[in-house]
matplotlib code that plots the C-alpha trace (Angstrom):
import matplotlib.pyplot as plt

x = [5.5, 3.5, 5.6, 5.0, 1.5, 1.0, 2.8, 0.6, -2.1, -4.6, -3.9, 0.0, 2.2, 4.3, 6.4, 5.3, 3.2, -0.3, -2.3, -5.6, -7.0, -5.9, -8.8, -7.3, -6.9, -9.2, -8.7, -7.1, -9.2, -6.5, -5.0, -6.2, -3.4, -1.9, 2.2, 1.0, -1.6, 1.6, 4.0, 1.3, 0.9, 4.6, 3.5, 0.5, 1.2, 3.9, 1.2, -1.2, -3.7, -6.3, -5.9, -9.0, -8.3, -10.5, -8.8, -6.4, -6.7, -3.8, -4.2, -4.4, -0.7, 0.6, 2.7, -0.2, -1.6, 0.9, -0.3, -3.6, -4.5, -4.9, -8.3, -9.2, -13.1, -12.5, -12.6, -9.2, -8.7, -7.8, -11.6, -11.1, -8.6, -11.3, -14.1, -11.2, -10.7, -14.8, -15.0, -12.9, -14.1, -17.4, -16.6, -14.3, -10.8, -8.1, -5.3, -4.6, -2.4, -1.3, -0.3, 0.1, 1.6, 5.5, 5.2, 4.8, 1.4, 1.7, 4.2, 1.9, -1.4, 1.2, 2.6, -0.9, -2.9, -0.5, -0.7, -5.0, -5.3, -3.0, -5.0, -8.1, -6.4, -6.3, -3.2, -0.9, -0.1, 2.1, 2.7, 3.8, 4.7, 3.6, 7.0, 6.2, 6.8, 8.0, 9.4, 8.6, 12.2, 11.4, 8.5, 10.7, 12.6, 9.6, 7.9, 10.0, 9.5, 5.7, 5.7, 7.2, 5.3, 1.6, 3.8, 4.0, 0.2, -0.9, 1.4, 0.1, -3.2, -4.8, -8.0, -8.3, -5.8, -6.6, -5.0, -4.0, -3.6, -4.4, -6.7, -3.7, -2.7, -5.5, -3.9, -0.6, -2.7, -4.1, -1.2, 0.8, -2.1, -2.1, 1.1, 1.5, -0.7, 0.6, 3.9, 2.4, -1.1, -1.8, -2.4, -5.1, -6.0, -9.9, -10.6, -8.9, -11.1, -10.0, -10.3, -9.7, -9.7, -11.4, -8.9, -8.7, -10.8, -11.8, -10.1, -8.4, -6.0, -6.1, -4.6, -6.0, -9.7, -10.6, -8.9, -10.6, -11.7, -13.0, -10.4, -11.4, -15.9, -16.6, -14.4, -15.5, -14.3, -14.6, -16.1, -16.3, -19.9, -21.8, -25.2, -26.6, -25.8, -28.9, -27.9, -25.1, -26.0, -27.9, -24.6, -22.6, -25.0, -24.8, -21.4, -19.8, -16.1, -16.9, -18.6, -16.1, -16.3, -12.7, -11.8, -8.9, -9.5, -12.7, -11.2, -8.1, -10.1, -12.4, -9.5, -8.3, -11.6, -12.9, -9.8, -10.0, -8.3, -9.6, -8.8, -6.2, -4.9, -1.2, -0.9, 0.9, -1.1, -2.5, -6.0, -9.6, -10.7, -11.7, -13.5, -17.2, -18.9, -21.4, -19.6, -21.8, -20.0, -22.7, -21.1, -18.3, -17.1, -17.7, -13.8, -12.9, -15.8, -18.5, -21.4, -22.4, -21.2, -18.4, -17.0, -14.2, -16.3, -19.0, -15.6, -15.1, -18.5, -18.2, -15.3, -16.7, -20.2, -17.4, -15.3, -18.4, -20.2, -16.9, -16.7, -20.2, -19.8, -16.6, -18.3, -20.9, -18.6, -17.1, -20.1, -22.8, -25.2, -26.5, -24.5, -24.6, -23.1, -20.3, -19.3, -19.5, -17.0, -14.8, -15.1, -14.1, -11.1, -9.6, -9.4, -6.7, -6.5, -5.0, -8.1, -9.9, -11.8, -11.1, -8.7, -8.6, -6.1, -3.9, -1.4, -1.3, -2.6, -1.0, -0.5, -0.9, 1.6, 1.6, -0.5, -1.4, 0.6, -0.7, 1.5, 1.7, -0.1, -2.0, -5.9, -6.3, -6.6, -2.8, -0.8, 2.4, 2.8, 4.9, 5.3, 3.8, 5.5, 7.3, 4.0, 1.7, 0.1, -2.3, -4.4, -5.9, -4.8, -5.0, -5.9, -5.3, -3.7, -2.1, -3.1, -1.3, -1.7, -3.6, -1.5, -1.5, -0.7, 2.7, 2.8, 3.9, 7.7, 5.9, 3.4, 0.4, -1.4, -1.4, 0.0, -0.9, 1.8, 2.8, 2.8, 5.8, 7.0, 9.9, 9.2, 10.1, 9.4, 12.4, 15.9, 17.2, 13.8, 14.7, 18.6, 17.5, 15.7, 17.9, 20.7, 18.3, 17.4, 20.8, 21.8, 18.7, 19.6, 23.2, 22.2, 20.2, 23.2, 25.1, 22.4, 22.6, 26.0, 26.0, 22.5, 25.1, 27.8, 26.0, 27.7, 31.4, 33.1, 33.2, 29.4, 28.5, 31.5, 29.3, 26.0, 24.8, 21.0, 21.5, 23.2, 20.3, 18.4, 20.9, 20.8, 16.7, 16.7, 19.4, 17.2, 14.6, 16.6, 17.6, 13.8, 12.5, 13.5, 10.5, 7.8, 9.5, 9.1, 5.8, 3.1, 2.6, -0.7, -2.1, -0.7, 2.4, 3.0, 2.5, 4.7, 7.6, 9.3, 7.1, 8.8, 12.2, 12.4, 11.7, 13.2, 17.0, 16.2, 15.7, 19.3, 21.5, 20.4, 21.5, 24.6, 24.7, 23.9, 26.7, 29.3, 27.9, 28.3, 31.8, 32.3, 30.9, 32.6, 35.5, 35.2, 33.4, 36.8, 38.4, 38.8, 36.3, 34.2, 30.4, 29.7, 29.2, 25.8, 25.1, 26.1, 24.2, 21.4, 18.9, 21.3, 21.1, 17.4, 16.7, 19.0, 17.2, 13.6, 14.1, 15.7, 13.0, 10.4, 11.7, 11.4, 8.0, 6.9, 8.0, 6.1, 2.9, 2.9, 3.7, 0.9, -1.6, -0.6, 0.2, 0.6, 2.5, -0.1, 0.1, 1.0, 1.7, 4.0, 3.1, 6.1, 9.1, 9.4, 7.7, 6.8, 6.0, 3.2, 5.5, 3.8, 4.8, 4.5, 4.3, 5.8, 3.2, 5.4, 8.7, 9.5, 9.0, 10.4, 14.1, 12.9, 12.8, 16.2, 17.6, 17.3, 18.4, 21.7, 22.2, 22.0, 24.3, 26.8, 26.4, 27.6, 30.3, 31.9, 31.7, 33.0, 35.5, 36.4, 36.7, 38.6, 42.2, 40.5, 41.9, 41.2, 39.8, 36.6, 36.5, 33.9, 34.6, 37.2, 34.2, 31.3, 33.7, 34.3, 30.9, 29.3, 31.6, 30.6, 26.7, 26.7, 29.1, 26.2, 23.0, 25.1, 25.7, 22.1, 20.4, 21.7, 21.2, 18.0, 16.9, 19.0, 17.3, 13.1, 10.5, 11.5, 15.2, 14.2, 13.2, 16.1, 18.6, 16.4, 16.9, 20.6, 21.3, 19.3, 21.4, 24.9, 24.2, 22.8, 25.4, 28.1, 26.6, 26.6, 30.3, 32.0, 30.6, 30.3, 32.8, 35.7, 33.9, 32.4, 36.4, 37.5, 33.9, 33.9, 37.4, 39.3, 37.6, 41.0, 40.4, 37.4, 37.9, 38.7, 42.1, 43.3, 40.7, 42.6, 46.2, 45.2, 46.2]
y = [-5.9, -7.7, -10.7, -11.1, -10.2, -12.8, -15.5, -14.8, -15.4, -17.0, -20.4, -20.8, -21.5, -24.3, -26.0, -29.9, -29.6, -29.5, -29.9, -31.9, -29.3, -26.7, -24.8, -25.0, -21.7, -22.2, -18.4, -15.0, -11.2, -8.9, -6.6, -3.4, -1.9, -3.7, -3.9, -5.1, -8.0, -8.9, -9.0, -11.3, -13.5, -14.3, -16.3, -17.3, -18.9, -20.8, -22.6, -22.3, -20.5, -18.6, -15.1, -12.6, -9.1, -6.1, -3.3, -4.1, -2.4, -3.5, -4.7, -8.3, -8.7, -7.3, -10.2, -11.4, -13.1, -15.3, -16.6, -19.1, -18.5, -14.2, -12.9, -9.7, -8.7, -5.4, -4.3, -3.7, 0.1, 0.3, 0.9, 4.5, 6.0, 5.8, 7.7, 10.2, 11.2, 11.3, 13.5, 15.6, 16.5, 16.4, 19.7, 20.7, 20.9, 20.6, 22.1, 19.6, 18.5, 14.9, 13.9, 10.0, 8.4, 7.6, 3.7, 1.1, 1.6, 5.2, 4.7, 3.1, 5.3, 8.9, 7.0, 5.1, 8.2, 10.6, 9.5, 9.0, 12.7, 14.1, 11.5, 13.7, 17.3, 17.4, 19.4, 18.7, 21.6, 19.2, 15.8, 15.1, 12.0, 12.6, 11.5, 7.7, 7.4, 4.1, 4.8, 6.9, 8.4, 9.7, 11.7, 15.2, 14.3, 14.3, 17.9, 20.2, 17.9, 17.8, 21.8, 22.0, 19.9, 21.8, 25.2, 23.9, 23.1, 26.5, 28.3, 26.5, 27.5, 24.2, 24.2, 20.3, 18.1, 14.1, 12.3, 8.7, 6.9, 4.4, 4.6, 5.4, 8.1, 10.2, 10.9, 11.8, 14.0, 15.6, 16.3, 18.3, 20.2, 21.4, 21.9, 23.7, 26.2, 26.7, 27.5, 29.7, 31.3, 33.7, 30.6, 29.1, 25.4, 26.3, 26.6, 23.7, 21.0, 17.4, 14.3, 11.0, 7.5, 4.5, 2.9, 6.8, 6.6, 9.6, 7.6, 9.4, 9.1, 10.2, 13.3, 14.1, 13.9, 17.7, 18.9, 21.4, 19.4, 22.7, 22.3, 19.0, 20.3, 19.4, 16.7, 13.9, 10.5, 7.6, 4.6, 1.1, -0.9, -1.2, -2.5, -1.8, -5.3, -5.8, -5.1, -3.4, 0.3, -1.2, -3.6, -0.4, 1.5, -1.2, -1.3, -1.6, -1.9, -3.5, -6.4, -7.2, -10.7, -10.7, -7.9, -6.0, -4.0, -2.4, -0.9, 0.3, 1.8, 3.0, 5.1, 6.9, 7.4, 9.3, 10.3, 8.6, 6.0, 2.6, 2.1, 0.7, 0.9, 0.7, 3.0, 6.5, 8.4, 11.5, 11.7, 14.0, 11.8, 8.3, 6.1, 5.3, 3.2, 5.8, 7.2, 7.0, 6.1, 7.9, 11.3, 11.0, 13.4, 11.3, 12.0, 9.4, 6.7, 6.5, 4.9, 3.7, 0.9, 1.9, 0.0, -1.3, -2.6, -4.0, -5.7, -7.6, -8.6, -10.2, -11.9, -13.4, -15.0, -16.0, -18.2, -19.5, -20.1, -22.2, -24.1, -25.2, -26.3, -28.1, -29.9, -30.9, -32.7, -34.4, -35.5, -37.6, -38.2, -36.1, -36.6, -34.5, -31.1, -32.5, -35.2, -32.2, -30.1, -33.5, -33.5, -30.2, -30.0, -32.8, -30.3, -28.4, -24.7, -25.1, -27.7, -24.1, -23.2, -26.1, -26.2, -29.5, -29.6, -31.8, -29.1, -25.3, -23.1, -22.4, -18.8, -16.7, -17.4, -21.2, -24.2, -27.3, -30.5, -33.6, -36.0, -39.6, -42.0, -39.6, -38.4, -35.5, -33.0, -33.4, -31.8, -29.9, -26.0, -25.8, -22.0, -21.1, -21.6, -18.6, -17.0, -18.3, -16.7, -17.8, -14.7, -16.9, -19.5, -23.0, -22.8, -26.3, -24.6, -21.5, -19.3, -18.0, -14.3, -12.5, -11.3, -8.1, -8.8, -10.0, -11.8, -10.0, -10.7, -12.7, -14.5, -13.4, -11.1, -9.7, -6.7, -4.6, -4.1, -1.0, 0.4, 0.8, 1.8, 4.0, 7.4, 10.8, 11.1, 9.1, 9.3, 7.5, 8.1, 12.1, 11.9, 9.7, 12.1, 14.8, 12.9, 13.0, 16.3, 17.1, 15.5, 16.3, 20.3, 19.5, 17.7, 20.9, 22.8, 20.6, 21.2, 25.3, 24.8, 23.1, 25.1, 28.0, 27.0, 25.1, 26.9, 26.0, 22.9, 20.4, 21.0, 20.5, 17.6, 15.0, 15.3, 18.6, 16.7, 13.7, 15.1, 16.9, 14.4, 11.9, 15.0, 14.7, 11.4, 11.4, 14.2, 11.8, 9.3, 11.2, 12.1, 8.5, 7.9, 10.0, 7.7, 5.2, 6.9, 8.1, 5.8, 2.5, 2.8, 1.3, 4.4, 4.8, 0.9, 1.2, 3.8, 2.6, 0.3, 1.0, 5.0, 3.3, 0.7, 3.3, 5.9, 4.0, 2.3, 5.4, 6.8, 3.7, 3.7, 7.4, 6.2, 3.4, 5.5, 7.8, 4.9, 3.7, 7.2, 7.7, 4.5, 5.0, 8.9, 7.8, 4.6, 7.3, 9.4, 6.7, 7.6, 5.8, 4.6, 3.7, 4.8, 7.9, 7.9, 6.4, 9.0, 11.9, 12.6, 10.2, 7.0, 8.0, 9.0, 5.6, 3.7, 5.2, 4.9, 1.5, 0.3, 2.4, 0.6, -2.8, -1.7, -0.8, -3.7, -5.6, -3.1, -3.0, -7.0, -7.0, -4.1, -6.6, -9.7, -9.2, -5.5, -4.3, -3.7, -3.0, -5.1, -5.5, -7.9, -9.1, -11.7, -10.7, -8.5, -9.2, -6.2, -4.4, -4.5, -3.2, -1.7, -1.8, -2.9, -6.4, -6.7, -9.2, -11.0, -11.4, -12.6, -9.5, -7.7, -9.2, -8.9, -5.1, -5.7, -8.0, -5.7, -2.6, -4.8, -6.5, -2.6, -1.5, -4.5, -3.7, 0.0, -1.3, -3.4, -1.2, 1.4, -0.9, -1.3, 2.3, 3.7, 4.1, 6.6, 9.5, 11.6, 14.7, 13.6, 10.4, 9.9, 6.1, 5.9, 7.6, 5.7, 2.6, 3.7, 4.8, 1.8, -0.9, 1.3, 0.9, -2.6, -3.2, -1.5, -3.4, -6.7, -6.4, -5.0, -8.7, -10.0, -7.7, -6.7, -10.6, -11.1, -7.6, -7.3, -5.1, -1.2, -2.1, -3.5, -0.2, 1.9, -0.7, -0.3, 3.8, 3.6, 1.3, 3.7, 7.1, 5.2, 4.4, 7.7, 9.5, 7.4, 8.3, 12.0, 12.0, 9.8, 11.1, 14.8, 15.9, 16.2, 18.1, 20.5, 20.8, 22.2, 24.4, 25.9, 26.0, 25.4, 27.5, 28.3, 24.5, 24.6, 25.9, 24.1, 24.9, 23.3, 20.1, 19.8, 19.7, 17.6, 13.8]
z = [44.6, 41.8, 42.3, 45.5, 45.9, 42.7, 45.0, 48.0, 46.7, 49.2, 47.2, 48.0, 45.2, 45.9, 43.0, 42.7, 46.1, 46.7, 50.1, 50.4, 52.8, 50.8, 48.6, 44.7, 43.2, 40.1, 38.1, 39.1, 38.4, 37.6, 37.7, 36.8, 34.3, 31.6, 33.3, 36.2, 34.2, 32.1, 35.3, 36.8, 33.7, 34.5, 37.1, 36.6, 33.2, 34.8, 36.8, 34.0, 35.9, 34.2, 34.2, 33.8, 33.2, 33.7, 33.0, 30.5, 26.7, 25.1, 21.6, 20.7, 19.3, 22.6, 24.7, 26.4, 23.1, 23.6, 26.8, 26.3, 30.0, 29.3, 29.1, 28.7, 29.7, 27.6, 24.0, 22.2, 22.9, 18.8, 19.2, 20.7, 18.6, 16.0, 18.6, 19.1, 16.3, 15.4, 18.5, 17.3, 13.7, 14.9, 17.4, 15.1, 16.8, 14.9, 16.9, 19.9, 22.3, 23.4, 27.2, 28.0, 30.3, 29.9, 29.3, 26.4, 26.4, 26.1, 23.4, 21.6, 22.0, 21.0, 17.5, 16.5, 16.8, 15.0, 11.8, 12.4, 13.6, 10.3, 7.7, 9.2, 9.0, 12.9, 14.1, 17.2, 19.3, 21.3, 22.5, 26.0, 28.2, 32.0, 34.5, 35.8, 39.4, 40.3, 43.8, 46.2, 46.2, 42.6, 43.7, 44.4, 41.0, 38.9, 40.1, 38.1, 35.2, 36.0, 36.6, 32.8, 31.1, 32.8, 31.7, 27.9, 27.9, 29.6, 27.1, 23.8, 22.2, 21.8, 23.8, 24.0, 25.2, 24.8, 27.8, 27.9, 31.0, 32.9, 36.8, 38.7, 36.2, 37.0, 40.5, 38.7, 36.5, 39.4, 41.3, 38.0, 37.7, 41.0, 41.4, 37.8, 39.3, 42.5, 40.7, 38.4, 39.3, 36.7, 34.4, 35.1, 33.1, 33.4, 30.3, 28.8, 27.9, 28.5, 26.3, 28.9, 27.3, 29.1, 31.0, 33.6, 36.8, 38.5, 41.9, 44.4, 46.9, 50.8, 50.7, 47.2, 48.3, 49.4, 46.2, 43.7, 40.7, 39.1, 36.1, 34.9, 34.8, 31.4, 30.6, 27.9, 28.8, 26.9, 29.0, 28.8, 28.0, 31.6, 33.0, 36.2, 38.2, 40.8, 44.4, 43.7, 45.0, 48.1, 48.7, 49.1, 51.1, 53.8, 54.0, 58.1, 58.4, 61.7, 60.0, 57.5, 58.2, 58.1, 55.2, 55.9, 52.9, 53.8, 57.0, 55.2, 52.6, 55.2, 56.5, 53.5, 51.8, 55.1, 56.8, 60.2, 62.1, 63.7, 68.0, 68.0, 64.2, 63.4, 60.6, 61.0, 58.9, 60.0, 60.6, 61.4, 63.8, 64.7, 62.8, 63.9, 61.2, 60.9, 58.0, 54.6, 51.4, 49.6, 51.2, 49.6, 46.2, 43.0, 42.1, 45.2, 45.3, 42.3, 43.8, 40.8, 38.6, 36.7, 33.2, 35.6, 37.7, 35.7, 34.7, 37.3, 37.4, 33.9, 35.0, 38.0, 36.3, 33.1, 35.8, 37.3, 34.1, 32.7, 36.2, 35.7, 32.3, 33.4, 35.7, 33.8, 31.4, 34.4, 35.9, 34.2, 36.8, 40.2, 43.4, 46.7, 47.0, 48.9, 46.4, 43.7, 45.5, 46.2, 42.7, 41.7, 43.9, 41.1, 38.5, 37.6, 36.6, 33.0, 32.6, 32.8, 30.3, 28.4, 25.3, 23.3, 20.4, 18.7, 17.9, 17.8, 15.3, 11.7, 11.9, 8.2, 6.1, 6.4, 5.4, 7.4, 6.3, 7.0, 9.5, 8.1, 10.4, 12.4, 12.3, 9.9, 13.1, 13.7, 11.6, 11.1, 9.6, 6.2, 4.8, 2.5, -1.6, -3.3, -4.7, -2.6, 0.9, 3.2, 5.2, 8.0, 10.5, 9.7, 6.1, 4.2, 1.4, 0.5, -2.4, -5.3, -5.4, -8.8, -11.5, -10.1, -7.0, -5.4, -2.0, 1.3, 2.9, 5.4, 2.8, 4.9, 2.4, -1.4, -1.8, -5.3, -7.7, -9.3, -12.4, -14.2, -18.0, -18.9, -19.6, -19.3, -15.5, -14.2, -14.2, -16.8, -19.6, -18.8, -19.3, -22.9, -23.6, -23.2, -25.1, -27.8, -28.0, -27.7, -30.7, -32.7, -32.2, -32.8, -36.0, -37.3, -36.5, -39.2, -41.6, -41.3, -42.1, -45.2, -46.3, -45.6, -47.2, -50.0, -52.8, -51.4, -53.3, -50.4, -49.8, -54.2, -54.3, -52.0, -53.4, -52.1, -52.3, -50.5, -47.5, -46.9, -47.0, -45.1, -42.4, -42.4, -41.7, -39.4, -37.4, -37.4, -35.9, -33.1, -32.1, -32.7, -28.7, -28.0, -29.5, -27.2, -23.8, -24.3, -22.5, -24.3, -26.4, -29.6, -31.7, -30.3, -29.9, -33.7, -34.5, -32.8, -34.5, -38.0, -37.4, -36.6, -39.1, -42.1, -40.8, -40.4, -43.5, -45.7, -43.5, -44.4, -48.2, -48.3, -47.4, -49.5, -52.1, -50.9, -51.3, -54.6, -55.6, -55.2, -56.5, -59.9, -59.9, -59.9, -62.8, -64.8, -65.2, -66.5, -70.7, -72.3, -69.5, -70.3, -66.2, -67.2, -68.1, -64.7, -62.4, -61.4, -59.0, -60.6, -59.7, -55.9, -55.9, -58.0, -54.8, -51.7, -53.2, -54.1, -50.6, -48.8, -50.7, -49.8, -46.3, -46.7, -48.0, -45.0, -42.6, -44.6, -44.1, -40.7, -40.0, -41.8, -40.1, -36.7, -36.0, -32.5, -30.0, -25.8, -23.4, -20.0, -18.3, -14.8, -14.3, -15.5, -12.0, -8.7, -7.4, -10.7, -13.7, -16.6, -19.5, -22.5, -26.4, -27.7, -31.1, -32.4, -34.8, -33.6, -36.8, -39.0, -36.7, -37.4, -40.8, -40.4, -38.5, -40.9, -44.2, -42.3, -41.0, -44.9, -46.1, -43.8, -44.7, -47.9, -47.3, -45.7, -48.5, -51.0, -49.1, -47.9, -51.6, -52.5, -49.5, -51.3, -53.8, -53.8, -51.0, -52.6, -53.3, -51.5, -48.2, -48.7, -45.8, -43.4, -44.3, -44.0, -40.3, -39.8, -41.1, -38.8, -36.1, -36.6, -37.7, -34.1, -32.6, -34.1, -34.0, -29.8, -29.6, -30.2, -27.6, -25.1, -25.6, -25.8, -21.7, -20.5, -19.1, -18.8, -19.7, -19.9, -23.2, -24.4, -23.1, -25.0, -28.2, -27.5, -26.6, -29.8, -31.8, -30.3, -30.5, -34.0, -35.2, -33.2, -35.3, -38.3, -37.9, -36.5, -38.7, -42.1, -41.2, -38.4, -41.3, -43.2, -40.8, -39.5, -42.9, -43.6, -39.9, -38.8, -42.3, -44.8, -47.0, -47.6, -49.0, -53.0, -56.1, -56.3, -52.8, -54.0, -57.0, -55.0, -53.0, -53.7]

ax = plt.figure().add_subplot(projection="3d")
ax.plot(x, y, z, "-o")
ax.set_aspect("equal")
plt.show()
């Protein structure tokens, strides 16, 4: 019905065809809700006539935007979602119910205010869509469904129910109501209180114009901006169907507003009586004909005094000196509706995103659109440049805005800084569990035959070790970004010349048994005190320079991932820190050889073959962790760092004391002199 109404309008719309004596059709007024505006726009736009809407509040991304010859004389209704909710707080109601109407635009209003009213502690009771009757047929349908939604708002305790609609929904509204309580009379909606958004008018149809408005008395609705417009009340007052000059509508309207028929009138509609003319519009209930200027209207009237305003100003530009009223209209019957208003442009608008680029050989107002550069957005249209976001900042998907990065370091909130963490705990409790067994067994031969005092304090350090992950997943400050690798680098430093000392131990034991040897003197727990003080001290050295020079400090890392500020610590002088690396890994190699060496000594008292094993394993391990850690970013850096410290630590402790907690725990008739001795 749009269609066709669209296409008969009084300016016929013939493809390719236009008759002299024909007036042009210069703008359409219409319609009144937003499906039947965008169903006219169809046409309209084809013929690139302008298209004035009053009544339409859809927002300005909707499909009309795309239309130059749409425009809307109201405000964007993203306006009253923000009164709603106002209203609301300010009464304070926070348990309410939603009813729209069962469209796009209904859609829209139910999922746009829902996450408005929670933000604000507002509570839904319930959230409804009122049946849409499209043709007549589906009137009989839609009652039960009508009757069953009205039950579910009498039943719920929300006092306030907002309703979204738009003017022919009021009738709709109307007719649920009254048929909810015809079904069901011991619930009565009085009481409810009802929230109406702009775009409902209190209109009525024939038969709904002697019912009982009773149930909608103190209803707030929100209205659009109005003025009185001079004339308009006395206009009305003087109304005569019988002087319409031609206008159908006034007697048609005539006949529903007052009930009655016209002499000779075609329509089937039941009537009071016949219509006289004598009839007063001013008689009539408010909730069927406002005689006052409603936002709608006042609309219209906008709409009007904008098309004549822009054909004046159009004709102006056309005309440059003063000619007869005749030769003005000749005049204006030579423009054409897309000339109206006037839009001059060499090209379309860059929307956000991208940047004007200039077209060789044409004026600097032509120009193509070129997205915008990885990195760069632009927020408005036709800006001659995009912008590179701030550091902490990374640009939208659509490179239309900045979007703020978040914070990241590893630590003991996420997945893999908790399981770490746990890993190291783990093996720090299982490395005091190897301690309480050789403190308990200290006395036994296999305990007193390695050095009863240096595998304590290998097993200190080693527990030490184990809990150095936890200075690494604690929040990257200045005294933990100092402790880090100062802690590590001693720490493993003080381990690996225990076992160094270990290796040169059993070295030296077993040259000093040889008759005559001048070893003798040599061996003892001064030799292996004299070897892990001395190493240790190296160590420190290196750190105490580095700490003077250019100590570690914090640091954050804004490129390495896009969406992400990683925090974390900058080593300040990358080369002490493979210093630090470099003497732990030349006394680890060191171990190795010499325990490479001495690992066909007899087996009784030899740990040669163990620290052998264990030192390939953690130079393998310190050896793959350059490499890796230089190919990872951000807080991947830090777990390899932690995993490389655990998987060496770890080898340590199983490779040098597994065998010997076997024989103390589970072996025990092993552990004396006499089985020692047998042994080869």
């Amino acid at each position: 019905m749009t269609y066709a109404a669209t296409l008969n309008l009084p300016s016929t719309l013939v493809p390719n065809y236009k008759c002299d004596t024909q007036k042009l059709q210069m703008a359409v007024i219409g319609g009144l809700d937003f499906e039947t505006s965008l169903l006219m726009a169809n046409i309209l736009s084809i013929y690139k006539i302008p298209q004035l809407t009053y009544g339409s509040f859809a927002p300005e991304d909707a499909g009309q935007s795309q239309s130059t010859s749409f425009y809307k004389m109201v405000p964007n209704e993203a306006h009253q979602y923000t009164g709603i909710v106002e209203l609301l707080l300010h009464f304070g109601w926070t348990w309410v119910g939603l009813l729209a109407v069962d469209n796009d635009s209904g859609e829209r209003f139910i999922e746009t205010l829902k996450p408005l009213l929670s933000q604000k502690g507002i509570c839904l009771a319930f959230s409804k869509k009122t049946p849409k009757i499209t043709y007549l047929a589906e009137y009989y349908d839609l009652q039960s469904y009508s009757i069953q939604i009205y039950q579910a708002m009498m039943e719920s305790k929300a006092k306030v129910v907002v309703f979204y609609g738009e003017t022919i929904s009021m009738t709709d509204l109307k007719e649920m109501v009254t048929l909810g309580e015809l079904e069901n009379v011991t619930k009565t909606s009085v009481g409810k209180v009802w929230i109406l958004t702009a775009q409902v008018d209190f209109t009525a149809l024939t038969y709904q114009m002697n019912w009982d408005m009773q149930v909608f008395h103190g209803s707030l609705s929100f209205a659009v901006h109005s003025n009185m417009v001079q004339g308009f009340k006395a206009f009305l007052e003087v109304q005569n169907p019988f002087e319409a000059n031609g206008n159908g509508f006034v007697k048609q309207f005539w006949e529903q507003a007052f009930l009655c028929l016209f002499p000779n009138s075609n329509t089937e509609e039941q009537a009071s009586g016949t219509c006289t003319g004598e009839e007063k519009l001013e008689d009539l209930p408010s909730s069927g004909f406002e005689m006052s200027i409603t936002g709608h209207s006042y609309s219209v009237s906008n709409a009007v005094y904008a098309t004549a305003h822009a054909l004046h100003a159009m004709f102006l530009s056309r005309t440059k000196y003063r000619a007869a009223v005749e030769r003005r209209m000749q005049e204006l019957q030579k423009f054409q509706p897309w000339q109206f208003p006037p839009l001059s442009v060499c090209n379309p608008n860059c929307p956000p995103g991208t940047s004007k680029k200039k077209k060789e050989g044409e004026p600097f107002c032509c120009y193509d659109c070129a997205p915008c550069p990885q990195g760069k957005i632009s927020s408005q249209k036709d800006m001659d440049d995009c912008v590179a976001c701030p550091e902490d900042h990374y640009p939208h998907r659509d490179q239309s805005q900045c979007i703020p990065k978040t914070i990241s370091f590893l630590s003991f909130k996420e997945p893999l800084g908790m399981s770490l963490a746990l890993i190291a705990l783990s093996l720090s409790l299982l490395t005091l569990v190897v301690l309480a067994i050789f403190i308990k067994h200290q006395d036994t031969p296999i305990v007193r035959a390695n050095n009863r005092d240096l595998t304590y304090t290998l097993l200190t350090f080693l527990l030490l070790c184990f809990l150095c992950p936890l200075i690494f997943l604690s929040p990257p400050e200045r005294v933990s970004c100092l402790l880090r690798q100062m802690a590590f680098g001693l720490v493993f430093t003080v381990t690996v010349s225990c076992v160094l000392a270990k290796t040169i131990t059993v070295v030296l034991a077993f040259v000093a048994t040889k008759p005559g040897s001048r070893m003798r003197k040599w061996v003892g727990k001064r030799l292996a005190s004299s070897i892990v003080i001395s190493c240790s001290l190296i160590q420190v050295g290196i750190c105490t320079v580095w700490l003077g020079t250019s100590p570690p400090f914090p640091d954050s890392d804004m490129q390495s991932v896009m969406r992400e500020i990683i925090l974390g610590c900058n080593e300040g002088s990358v080369a002490l820190f493979y210093c630090v690396l470099g003497y732990m890994g030349f006394l680890a190699i060191l171990s190795f050889v010499v325990a490479f060496f001495a690992r066909k000594l007899p087996d009784s008292f030899n740990e040669a073959k163990f620290i052998t094993f264990s030192m390939l394993l953690f130079c393998s391990v310190w050896i793959s962790f350059v490499p890796v850690y230089l190919s990872t970013k951000g807080k991947y850096m830090v777990a390899v760092e932690i995993f490389s410290i655990l998987a060496s630590s770890a080898g340590l402790l199983g490779s040098i004391f597994s065998p010997k907690c076997y024989i103390i725990v589970l072996r025990p008739d092993l552990n004396s002199r006499e089985q020692l001795i047998k042994r080869k």
